[in-house]
C-alpha positions as CSV (number, residue, x, y, z in Angstrom):
1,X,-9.4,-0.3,3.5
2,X,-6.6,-0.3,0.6
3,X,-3.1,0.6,1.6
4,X,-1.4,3.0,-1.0
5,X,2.8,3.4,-1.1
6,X,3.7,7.0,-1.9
7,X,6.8,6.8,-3.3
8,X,8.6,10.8,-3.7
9,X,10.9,12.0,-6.3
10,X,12.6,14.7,-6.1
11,X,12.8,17.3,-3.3
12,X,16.2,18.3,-1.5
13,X,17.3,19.3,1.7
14,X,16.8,22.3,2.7
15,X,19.9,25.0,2.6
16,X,18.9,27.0,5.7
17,X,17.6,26.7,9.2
18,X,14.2,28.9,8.1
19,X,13.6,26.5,5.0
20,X,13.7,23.4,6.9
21,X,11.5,25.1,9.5
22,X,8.9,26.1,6.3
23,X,9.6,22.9,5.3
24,X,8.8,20.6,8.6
25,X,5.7,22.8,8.8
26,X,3.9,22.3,5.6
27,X,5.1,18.0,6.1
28,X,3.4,18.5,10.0
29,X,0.1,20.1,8.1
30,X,-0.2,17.9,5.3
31,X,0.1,15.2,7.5
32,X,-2.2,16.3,10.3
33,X,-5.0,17.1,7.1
34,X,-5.0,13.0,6.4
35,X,-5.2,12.2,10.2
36,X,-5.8,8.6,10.1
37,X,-5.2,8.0,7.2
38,X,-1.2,7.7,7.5
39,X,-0.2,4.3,8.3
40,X,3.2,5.0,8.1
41,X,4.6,8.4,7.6
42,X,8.0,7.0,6.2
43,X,11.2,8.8,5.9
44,X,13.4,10.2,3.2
45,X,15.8,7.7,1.6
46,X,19.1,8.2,0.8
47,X,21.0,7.0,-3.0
48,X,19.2,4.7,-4.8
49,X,21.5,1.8,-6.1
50,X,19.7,-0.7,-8.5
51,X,21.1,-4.9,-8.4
52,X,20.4,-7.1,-11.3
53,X,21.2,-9.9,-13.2
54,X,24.9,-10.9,-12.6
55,X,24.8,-8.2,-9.8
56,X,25.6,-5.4,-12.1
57,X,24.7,-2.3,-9.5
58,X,24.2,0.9,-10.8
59,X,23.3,4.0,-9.4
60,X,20.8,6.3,-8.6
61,X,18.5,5.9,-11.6
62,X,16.2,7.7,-14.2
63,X,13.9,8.8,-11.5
64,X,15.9,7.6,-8.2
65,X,13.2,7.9,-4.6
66,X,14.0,10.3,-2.4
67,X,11.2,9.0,0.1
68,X,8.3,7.0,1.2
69,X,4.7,7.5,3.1
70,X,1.9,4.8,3.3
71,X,-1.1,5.5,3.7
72,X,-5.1,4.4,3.5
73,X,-7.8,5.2,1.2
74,X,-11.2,4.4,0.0
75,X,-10.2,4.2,-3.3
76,X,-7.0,5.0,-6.2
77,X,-9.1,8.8,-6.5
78,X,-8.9,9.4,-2.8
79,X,-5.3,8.9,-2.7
80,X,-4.6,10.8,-5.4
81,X,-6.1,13.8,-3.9
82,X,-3.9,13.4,-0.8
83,X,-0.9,13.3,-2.9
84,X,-2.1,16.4,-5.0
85,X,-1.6,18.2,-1.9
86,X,1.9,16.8,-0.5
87,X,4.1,19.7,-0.2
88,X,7.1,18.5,-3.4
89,X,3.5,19.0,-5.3
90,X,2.3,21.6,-4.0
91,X,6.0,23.5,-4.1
92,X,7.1,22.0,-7.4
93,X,9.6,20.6,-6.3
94,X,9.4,16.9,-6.9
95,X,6.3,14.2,-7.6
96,X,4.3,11.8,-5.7
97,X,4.5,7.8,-7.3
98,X,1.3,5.7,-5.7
99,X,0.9,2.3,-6.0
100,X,-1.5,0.3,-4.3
101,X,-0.1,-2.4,-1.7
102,X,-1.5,-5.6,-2.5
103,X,-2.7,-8.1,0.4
104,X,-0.5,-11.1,0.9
């Protein structure tokens, strides 16, 4: 089955003890919905910096990640639909970037 890299922007830490609470719940029930399908649950990521020719760096970016979840999927529509209900979608708060991984 295809592996699909969910790749979030946006988002934020949240400011109180209650919000990340909210917040670790609706992760721990989005999660639990896709079962099997989460290969890798990832993490968030910190600063973006981006290297390239001559080793400029710059950072952050115009749309910098702020995380990273891999899952599986019968096809590109069936992981779309889990990422329509990760909770910076759901909340507004940020967007879900999926590409799919390609065998090596």
């Amino acid at each position: 089955m295809p592996k699909y890299l969910f790749v979030y922007h946006g988002g934020g830490a949240p400011k109180t003890p209650e919000e990340g609470e909210k917040a670790m719940a609706a992760w721990g029930a989005w999660y639990a919905e896709m079962g099997a399908a989460t290969v890798d649950p990832g993490a968030p990521v910190g600063q973006s910096h981006t290297v390239s020719k001559n080793g400029h760096v710059e950072n952050g970016g115009s749309n910098p990640a702020s995380g990273y979840t891999v899952i599986t999927a019968e096809n590109y529509e069936k992981a779309c639909a889990h990422a329509a209900k990760n909770p910076l979608v759901v909340d507004g708060s940020g967007s879900v970037e999926i590409a799919e991984m390609m065998e090596m």
